[in-house]
NUKE-371634 format. One line per field, with one value per residue (C-alpha): chain; residue number from 0; x, y, z. Coordinates in steps of 0.02 Angstrom, whole numbers, plus 50000, padded with zeros to 5 digits. Layout:
gudo: (A, ...)
lovo: (NUM, ...)
X: (X, ...)
Y: (Y, ...)
Z: (Z, ...)
//
This chain:
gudo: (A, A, A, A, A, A, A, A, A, A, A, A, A, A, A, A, A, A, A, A, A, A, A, A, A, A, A, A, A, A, A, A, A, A, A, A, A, A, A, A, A, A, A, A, A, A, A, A, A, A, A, A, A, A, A, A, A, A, A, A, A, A, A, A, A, A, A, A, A, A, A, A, A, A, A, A, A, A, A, A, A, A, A, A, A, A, A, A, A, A, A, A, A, A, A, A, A, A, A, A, A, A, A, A, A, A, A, A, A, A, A, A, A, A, A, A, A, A, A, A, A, A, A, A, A, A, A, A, A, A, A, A, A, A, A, A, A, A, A, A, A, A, A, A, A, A, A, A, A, A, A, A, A, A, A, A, A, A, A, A, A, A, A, A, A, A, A, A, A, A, A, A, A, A, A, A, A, A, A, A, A, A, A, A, A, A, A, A, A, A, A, A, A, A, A, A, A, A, A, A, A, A, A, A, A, A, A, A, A, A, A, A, A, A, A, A, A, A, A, A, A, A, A, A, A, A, A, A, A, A, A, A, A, A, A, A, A, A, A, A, A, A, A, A, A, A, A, A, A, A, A, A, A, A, A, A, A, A, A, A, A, A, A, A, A, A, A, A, A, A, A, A, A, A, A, A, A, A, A, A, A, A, A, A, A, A, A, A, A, A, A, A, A, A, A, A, A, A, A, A, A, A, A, A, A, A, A, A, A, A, A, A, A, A, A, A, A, A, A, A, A, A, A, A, A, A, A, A, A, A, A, A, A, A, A, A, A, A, A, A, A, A, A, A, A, A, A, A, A, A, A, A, A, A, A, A, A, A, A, A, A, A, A, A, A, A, A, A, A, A, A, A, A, A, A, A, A, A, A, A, A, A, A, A, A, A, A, A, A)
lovo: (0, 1, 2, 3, 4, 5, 6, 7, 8, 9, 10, 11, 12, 13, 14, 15, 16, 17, 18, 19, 20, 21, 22, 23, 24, 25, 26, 27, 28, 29, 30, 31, 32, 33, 34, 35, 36, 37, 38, 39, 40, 41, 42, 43, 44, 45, 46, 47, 48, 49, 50, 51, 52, 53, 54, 55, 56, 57, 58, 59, 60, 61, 62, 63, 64, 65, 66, 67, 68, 69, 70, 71, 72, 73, 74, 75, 76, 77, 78, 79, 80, 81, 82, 83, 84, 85, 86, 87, 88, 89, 90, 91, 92, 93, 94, 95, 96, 97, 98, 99, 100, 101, 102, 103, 104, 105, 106, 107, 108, 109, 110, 111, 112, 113, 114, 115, 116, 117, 118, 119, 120, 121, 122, 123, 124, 125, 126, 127, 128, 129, 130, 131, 132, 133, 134, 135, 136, 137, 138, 139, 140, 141, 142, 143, 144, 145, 146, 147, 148, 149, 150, 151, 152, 153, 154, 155, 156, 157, 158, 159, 160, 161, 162, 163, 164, 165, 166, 167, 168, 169, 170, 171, 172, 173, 174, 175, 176, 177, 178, 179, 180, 181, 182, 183, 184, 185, 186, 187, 188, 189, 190, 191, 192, 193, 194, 195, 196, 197, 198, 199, 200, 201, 202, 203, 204, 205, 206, 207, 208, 209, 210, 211, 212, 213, 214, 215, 216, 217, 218, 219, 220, 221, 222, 223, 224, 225, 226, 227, 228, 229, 230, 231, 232, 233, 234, 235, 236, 237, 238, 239, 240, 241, 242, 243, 244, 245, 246, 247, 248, 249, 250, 251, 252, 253, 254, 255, 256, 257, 258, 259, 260, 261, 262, 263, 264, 265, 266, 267, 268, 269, 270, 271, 272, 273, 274, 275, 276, 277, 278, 279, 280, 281, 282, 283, 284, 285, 286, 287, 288, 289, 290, 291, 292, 293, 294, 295, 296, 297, 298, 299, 300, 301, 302, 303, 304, 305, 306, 307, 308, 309, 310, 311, 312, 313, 314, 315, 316, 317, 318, 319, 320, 321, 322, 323, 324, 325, 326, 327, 328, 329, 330, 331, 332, 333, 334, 335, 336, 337, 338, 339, 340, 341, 342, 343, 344, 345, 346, 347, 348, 349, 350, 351, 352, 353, 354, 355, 356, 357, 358, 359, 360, 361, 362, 363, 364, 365, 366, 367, 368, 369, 370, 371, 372, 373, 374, 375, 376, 377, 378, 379, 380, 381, 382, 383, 384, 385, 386, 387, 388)
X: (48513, 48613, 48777, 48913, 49094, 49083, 49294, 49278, 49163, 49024, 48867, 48882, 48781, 48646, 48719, 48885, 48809, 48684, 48845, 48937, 48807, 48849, 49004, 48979, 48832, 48805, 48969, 49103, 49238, 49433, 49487, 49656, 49553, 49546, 49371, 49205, 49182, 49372, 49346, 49181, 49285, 49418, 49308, 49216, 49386, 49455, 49327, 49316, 49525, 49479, 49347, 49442, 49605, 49491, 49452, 49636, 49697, 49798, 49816, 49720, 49885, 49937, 49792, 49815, 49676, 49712, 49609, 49605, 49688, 49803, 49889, 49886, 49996, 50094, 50136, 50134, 50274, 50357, 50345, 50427, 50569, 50634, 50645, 50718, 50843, 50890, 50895, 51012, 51185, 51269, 51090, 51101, 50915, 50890, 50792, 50611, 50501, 50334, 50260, 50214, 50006, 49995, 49859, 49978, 49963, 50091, 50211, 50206, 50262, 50405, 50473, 50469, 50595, 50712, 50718, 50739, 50789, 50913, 50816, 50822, 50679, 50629, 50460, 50427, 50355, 50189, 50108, 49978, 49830, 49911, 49976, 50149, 50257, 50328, 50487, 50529, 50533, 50595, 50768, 50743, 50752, 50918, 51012, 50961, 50788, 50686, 50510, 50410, 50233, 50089, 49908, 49811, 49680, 49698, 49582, 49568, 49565, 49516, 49675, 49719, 49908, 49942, 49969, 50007, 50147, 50240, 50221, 50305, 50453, 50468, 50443, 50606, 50705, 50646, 50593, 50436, 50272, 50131, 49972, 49876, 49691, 49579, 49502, 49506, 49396, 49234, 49273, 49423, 49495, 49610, 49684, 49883, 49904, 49811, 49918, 50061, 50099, 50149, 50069, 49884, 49793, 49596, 49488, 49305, 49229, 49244, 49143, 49011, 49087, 49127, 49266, 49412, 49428, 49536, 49667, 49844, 49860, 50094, 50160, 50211, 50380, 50393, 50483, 50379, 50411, 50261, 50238, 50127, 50210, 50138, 50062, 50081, 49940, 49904, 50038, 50149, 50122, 49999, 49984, 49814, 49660, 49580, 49411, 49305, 49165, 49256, 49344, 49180, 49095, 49240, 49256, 49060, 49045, 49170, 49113, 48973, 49053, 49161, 49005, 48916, 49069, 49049, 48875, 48888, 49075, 48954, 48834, 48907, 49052, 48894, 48827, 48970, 49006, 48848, 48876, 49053, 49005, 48852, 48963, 49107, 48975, 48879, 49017, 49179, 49285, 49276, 49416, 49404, 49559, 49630, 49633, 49486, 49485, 49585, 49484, 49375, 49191, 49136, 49254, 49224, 49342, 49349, 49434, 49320, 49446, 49382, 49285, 49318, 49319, 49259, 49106, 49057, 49035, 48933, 48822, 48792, 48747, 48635, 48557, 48549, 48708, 48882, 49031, 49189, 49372, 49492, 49534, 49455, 49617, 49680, 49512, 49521, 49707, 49704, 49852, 49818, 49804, 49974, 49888, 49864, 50005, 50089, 49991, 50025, 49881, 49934, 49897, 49769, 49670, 49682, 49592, 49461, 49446, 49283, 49268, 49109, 49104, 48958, 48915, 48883, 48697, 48693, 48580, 48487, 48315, 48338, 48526, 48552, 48432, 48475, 48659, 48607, 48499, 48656, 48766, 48642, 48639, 48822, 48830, 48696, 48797, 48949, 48862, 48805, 48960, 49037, 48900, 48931, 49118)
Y: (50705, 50682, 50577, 50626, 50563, 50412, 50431, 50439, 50274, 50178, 50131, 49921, 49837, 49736, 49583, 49603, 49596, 49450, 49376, 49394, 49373, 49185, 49222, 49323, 49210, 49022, 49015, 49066, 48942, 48978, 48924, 48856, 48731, 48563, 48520, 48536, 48702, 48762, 48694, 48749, 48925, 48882, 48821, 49011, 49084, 48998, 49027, 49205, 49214, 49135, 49276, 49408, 49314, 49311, 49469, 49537, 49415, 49337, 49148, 49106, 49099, 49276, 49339, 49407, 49484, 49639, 49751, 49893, 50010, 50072, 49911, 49837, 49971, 49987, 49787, 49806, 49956, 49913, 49726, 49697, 49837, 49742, 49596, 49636, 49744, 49576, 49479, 49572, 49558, 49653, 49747, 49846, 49880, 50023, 50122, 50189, 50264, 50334, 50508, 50667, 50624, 50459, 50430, 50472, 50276, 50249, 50414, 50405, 50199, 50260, 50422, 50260, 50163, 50315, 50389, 50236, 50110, 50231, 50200, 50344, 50385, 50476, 50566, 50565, 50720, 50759, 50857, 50981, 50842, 50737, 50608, 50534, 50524, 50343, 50444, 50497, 50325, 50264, 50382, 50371, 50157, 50124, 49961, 49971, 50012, 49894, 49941, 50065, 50106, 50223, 50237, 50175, 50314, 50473, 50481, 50685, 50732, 50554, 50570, 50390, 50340, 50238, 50103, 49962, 50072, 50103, 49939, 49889, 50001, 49918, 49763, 49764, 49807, 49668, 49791, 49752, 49852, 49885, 50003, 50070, 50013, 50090, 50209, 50119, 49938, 49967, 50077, 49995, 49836, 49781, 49621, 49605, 49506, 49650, 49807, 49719, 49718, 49631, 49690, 49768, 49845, 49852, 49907, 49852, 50002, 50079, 49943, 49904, 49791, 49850, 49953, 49876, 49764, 49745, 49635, 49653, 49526, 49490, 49372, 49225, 49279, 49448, 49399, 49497, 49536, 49513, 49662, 49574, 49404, 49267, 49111, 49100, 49129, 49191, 49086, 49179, 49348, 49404, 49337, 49335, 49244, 49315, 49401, 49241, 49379, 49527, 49407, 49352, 49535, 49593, 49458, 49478, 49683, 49642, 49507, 49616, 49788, 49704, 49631, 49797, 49898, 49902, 49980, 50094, 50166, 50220, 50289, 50391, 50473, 50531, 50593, 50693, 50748, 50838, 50893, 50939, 51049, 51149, 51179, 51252, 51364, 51437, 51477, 51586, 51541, 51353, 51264, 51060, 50978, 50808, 50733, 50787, 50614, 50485, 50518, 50407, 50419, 50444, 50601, 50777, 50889, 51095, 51233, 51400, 51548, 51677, 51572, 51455, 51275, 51236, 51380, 51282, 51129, 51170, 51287, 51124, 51007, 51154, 51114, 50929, 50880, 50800, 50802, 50829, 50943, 50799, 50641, 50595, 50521, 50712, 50765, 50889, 50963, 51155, 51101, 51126, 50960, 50894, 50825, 51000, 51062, 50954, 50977, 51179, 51248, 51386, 51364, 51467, 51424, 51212, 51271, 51317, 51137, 51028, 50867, 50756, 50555, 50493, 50297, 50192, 50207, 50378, 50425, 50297, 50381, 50548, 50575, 50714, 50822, 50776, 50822, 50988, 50999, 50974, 51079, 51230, 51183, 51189, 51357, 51443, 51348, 51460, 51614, 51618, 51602, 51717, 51837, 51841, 51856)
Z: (48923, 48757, 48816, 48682, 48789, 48731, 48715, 48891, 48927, 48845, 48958, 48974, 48855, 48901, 48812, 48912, 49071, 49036, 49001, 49153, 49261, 49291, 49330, 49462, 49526, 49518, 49425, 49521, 49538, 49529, 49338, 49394, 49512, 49475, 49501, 49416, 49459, 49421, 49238, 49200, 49236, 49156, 49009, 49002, 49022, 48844, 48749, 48782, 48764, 48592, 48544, 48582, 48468, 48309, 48324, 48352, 48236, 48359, 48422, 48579, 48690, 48622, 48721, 48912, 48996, 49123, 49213, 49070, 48942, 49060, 49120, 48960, 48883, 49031, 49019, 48833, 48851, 49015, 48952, 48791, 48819, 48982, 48887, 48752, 48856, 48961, 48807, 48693, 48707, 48846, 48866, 48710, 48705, 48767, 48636, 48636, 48496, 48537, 48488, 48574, 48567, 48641, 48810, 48966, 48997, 48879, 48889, 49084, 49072, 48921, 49054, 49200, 49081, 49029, 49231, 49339, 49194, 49079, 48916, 48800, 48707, 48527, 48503, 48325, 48272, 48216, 48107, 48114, 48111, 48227, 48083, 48099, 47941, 47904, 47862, 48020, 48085, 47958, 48022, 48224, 48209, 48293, 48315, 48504, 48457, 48592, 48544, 48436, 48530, 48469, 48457, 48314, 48343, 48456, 48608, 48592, 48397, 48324, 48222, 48142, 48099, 47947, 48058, 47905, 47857, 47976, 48054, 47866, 47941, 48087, 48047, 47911, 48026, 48155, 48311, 48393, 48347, 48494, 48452, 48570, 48489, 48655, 48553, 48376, 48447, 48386, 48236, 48130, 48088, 48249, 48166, 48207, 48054, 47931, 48043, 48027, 48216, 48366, 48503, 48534, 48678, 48712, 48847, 48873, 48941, 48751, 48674, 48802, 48925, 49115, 49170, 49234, 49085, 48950, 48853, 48785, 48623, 48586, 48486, 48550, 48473, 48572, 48744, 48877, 49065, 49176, 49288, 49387, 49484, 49580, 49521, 49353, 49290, 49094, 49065, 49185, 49096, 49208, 49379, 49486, 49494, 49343, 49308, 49209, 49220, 49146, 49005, 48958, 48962, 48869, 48724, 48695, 48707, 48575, 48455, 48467, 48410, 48289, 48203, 48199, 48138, 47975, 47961, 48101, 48049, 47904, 47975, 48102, 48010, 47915, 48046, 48094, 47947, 47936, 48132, 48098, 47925, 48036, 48184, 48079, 47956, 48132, 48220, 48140, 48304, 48270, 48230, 48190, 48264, 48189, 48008, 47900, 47825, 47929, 48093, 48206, 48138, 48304, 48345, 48316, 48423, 48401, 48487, 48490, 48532, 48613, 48725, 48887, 48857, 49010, 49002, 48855, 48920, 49068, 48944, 48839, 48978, 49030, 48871, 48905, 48811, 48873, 48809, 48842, 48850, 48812, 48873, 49039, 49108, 49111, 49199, 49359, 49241, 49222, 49099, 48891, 48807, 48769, 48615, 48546, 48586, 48507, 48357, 48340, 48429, 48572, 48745, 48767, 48619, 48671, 48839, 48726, 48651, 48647, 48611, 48541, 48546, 48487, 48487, 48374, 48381, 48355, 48167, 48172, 48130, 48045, 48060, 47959, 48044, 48218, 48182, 48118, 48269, 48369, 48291, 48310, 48508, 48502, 48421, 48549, 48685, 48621, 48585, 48767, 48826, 48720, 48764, 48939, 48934)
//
């Protein structure tokens, strides 16, 4: 079976979970206990807060660890908007900029805000590749304006924002920056200091580490509310006894990636490339959603009108391949993707969509041949289903 959702989740790496496997053994003492045991925790714990800093570009104490994507956006949104709100004269805060295509962890944290908290909020538009233009942020920056928060890379179409830029935008007019990097670790650069921003989200599960880890990286300058209270820990951003196993899993799945990015970005936007080209000259119905160029080189996402997403799928894993219809968090949704609707495509065409993810080991033997391989199962997977409709 050909695993191509790697959007979705990456299998752990062996490397991670040699790692962690200390932890969650001989290992396994409390890191804010003073005792042998506490500190040799507490030890594993730093180090691995320090790993994941370098690669972020981020000091050590920027660093807080959560259990994911999803919490680290929501403390990263939630977060830095309450505190700015209570620290601005008279509350003035009260201003939001995201965009239409961001993963629901962030737009369903930014609707919290505006319906129980009275923030108002501006979706910058997009355009028909999913690419936002500096521009229009440029205009929606108010006064108020408590944080701007958006995805480096899109979890559906692979679509990448010119994140330097408008972090530039941002950044002149002193409102805090947070990007949504889930998708991006593994593929592009993630350092704060070369984006320009102040905030950064990761989750483990996309670069070989377990689910149910993941980091937020703010500036020591950015006040932030903790969602979670209790003891203090993370130095009081994050309370809970914290995972030494997961940190550790996390900060070497992604030492590991980081190293290894550079070479396999390379190779695999070859490969799909070459996968992307066949698909598209095989069958008339495709259609490739997201930026041609600034795209994640493991994406490749197409709508086939005509046909039923859904159909597709199950007529490619009956030809030993899986992939996906979107993001994963939407899963079991009878709902078009948000993200293409956003983008222009009609309702009943996004239904259609298809999405491949490949890792980052895909091509390495004969790579242009195995994604022409690939892209004539994908086009007998949609001839079938086309077929029998």
């Amino acid at each position: 079976m050909l695993y191509l959702d790697n959007a979705a989740t990456t299998p752990v790496r062996r490397e991670a979970l040699e790692a962690m496997i200390p932890y969650l053994t001989t290992e396994f003492g409390n890191p804010s206990s003073h005792h042998t045991f506490g500190e040799r925790a507490a030890a594993a714990l730093a180090d691995a807060r320090g790993t994941v800093a370098r690669i972020l570009g981020m000091r050590s104490s920027d660093v807080v660890f959560t259990s994911g994507g999803t919490e680290a956006n929501n403390l990263a949104v939630k977060g830095i908007t309450i505190a700015a709100h209570l620290s601005r004269h008279a509350g003035s805060a009260r201003h939001i900029i995201t965009t239409p295509i961001e993963h629901e962890s962030i737009l369903e944290s930014v609707d919290y805000l505006r319906r129980v908290h009275g923030f108002t909020v501006t979706e910058l538009p997009v355009d028909a590749v999913g690419r936002v233009d500096p521009g229009d942020l440029e205009t929606a920056l108010r006064d108020e304006t408590a944080l701007v928060t958006l995805g480096y890379a899109n979890n559906e179409i692979g679509t990448i924002q010119d994140v330097p830029a408008l972090a530039a935008i941002a950044r002149a007019r002193r409102v805090p920056i947070h990007v949504d990097a889930v998708q991006a670790a593994g593929w592009l650069d993630l350092s704060a200091t070369t984006l320009g921003v102040d905030a950064i989200s990761i989750a483990g599960h996309k670069v070989g580490a377990p689910p149910g880890t993941g980091a937020l990286a703010v500036r020591g300058r950015v006040p932030l509310e903790p969602l979670l209270h209790g003891g203090g820990q993370e130095r009081g951003r994050r309370s809970g006894t914290e995972s030494v196993a997961g940190a550790v899993a996390l900060a070497t799945a992604l030492a590991l990636a980081d190293a290894e990015r550079a070479e396999a970005s390379a190779r695999v936007a070859g490969f799909r490339d070459v996968f992307v080209a066949k698909v598209l000259d095989a069958i008339p119905a495709a259609r490739l959603t997201g930026d041609l160029v600034h795209r994640l080189p493991g994406t490749a996402s197409f709508t086939f009108a005509g046909t039923s997403g859904e159909a597709v799928l199950l007529e490619l894993e009956r030809r030993g391949i899986v992939s996906s219809s979107g993001s994963a968090c939407a899963a079991g949704s009878d709902e078009p993707s948000h993200v293409l609707l956003a983008i222009g495509i009609p309702g009943e065409v996004a239904q259609t969509s298809v999405r491949f993810t490949f890792s980052a080991r895909i091509g390495t033997t004969d790579g242009a041949a195995d994604a022409r391989t690939l892209g004539e199962a994908v086009a007998a997977s949609v001839a079938a289903v086309q077929s029998a409709a």
